[in-house]
C-alpha positions as CSV (number, residue, x, y, z in Angstrom):
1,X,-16.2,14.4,35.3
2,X,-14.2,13.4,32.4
3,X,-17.1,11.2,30.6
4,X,-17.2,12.2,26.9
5,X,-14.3,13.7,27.2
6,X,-13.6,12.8,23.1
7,X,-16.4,11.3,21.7
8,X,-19.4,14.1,24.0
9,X,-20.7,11.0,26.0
10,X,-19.7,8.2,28.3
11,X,-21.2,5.8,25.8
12,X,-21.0,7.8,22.4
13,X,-23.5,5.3,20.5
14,X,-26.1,5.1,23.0
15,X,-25.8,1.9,24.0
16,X,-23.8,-0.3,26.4
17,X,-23.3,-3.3,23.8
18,X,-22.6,-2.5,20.1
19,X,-22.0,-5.6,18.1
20,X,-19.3,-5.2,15.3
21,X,-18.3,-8.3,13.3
22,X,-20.3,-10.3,15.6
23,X,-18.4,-9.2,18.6
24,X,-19.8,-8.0,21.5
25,X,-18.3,-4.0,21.8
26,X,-18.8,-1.7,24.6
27,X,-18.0,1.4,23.6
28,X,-16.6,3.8,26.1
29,X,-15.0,7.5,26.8
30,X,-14.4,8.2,30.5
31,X,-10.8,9.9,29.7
32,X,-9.9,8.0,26.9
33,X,-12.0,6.6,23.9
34,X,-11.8,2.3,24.2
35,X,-13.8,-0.4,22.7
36,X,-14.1,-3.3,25.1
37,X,-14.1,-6.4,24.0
38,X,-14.0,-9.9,25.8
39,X,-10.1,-11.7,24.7
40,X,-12.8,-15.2,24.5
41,X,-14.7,-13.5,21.3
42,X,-11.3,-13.6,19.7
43,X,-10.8,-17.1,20.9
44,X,-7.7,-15.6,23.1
45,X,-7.4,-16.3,26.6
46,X,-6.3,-12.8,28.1
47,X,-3.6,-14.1,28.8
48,X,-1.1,-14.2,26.0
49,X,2.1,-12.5,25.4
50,X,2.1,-9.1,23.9
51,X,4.6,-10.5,21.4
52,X,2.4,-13.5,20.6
53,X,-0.8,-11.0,20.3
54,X,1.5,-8.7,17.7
55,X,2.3,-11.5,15.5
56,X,-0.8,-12.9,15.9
57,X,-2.2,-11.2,11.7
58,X,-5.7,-12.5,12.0
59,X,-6.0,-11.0,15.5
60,X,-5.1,-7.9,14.5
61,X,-7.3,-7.4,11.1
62,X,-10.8,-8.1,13.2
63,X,-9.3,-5.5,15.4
64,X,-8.6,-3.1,13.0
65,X,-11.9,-3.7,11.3
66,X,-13.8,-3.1,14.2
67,X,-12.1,-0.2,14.8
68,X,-12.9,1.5,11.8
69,X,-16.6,0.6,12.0
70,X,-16.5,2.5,15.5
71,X,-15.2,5.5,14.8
72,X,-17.9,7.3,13.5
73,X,-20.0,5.6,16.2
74,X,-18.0,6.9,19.0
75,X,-18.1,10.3,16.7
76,X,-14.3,10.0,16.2
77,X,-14.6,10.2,12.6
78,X,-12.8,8.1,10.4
79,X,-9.9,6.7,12.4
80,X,-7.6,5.2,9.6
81,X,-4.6,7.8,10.7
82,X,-5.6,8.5,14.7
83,X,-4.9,6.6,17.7
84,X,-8.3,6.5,19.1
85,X,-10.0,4.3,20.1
86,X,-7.9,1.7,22.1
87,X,-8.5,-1.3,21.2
88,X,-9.0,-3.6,24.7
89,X,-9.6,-7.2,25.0
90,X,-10.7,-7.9,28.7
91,X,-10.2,-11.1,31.0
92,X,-10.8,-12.6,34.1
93,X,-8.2,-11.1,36.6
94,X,-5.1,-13.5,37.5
95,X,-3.4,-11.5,40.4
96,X,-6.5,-10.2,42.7
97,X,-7.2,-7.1,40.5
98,X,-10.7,-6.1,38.9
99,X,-10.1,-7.4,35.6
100,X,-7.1,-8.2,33.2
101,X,-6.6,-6.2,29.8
102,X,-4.4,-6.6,26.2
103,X,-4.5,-3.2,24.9
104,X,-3.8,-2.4,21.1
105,X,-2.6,1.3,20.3
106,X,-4.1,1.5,18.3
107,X,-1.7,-1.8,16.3
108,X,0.3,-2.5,18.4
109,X,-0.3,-4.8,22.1
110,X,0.8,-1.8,25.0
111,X,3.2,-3.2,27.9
112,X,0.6,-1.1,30.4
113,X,-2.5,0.7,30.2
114,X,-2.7,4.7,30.2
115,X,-4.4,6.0,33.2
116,X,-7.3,7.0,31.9
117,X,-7.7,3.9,29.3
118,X,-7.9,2.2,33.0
119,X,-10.7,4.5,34.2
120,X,-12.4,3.6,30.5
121,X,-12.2,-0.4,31.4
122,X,-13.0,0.2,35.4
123,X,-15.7,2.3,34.4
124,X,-17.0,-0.7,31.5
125,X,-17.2,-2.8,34.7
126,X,-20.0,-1.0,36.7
127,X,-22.0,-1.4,33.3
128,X,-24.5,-4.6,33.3
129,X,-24.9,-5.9,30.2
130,X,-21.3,-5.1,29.2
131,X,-18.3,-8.1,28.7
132,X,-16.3,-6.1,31.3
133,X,-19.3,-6.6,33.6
134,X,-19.3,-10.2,32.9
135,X,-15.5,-11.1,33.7
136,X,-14.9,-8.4,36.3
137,X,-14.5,-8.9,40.3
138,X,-16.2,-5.9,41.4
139,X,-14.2,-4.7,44.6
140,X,-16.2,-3.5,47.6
141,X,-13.9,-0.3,47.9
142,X,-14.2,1.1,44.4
143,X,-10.5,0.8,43.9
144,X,-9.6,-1.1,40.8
145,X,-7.0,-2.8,40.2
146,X,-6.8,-3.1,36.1
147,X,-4.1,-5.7,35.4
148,X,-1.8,-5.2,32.3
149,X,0.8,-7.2,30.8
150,X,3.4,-5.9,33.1
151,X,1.6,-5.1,36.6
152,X,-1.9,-3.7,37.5
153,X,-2.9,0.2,37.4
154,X,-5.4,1.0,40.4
155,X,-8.4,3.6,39.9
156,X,-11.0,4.8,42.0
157,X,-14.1,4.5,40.9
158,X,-17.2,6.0,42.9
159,X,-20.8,5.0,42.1
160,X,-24.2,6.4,43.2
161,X,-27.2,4.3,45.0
162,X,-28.3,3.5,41.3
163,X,-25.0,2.1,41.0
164,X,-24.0,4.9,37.5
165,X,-20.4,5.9,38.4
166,X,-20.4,9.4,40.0
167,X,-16.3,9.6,40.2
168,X,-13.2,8.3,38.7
169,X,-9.9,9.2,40.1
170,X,-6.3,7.4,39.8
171,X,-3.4,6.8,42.6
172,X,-0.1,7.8,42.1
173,X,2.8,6.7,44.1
174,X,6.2,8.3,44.0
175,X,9.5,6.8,46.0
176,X,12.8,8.8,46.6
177,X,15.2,8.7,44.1
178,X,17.9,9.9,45.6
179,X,19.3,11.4,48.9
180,X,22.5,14.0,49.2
181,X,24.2,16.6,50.6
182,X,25.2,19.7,48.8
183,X,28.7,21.5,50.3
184,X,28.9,25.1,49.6
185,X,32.4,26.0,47.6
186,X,34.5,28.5,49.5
């Protein structure tokens, strides 16, 4: 299992909600340290540009803020000069996926999500209470499609009869690249 993997514990403060500048935070290190936070609190749709969200200064000082509150929460530290935590706002889904993200690493609005920042948010959505929880389509099959600004990235989540997530795993796909002979010389 890769809870805690950073901060020693799938939520590091305890609790499923933190709120931080009056936003609503979920907290959250199942492979990568995030801090989830409903696009709506930030009076954002989800589903802005990732050039519109970077030039977007107030946006990204109540981001940065937050962040800097949470780091000793999630027992980063102070976070000033790291990377961690990701910085994800959360949406309804557009394109049949689980739920839609705008993640900031940690100033600047990613393209995709990393894989295990996916299994973070996935992982945010099988937690009541949580603003993942409250936007996402849970699919039946545990696989999770968590859209990005440039496609989806699919996780497997698997969760017990009390519903606590027992197993995260990704899917990778690979296509040929290329096909060709080699002659021998001689």
């Amino acid at each position: 299992n890769i809870a805690g993997s950073m901060c020693g514990a799938l939520l590091p403060s305890g609790n499923v909600v933190d709120v931080i500048d009056g936003v609503a935070c979920t907290l959250i290190d199942n492979g990568m340290p995030c801090v989830i936070m409903a696009a709506a609190d930030f009076g954002l749709s989800g589903q802005e540009s990732r050039e519109d969200l970077d030039a977007d200064a107030g946006l990204k000082a109540k981001l940065e803020s937050i962040r800097l509150q949470v780091g000793p929460l999630m027992n980063l530290g102070d976070v000033t000069e790291k990377s961690v935590p990701k910085m994800t706002l959360v949406s309804p889904p557009v394109n049949g996926g689980a739920i839609n993200t705008r993640s900031f690493i940690p100033h600047r609005c990613h393209a995709t999500i990393g894989v295990f920042a996916a299994v973070s948010v996935a992982t945010a959505c099988t937690l009541k209470g949580s603003p993942a929880a409250a936007l996402a389509a849970i699919p039946a099959d545990g696989r999770y499609l968590i859209e990005h600004p440039t496609g989806a990235a699919e996780v497997l989540i698997e969760t017990g009869t009390d519903g606590s997530v027992t197993g995260a795993g990704t899917l990778r796909t690979a296509r040929k690249l290329f096909d060709g002979r080699v002659f021998p010389r001689g």
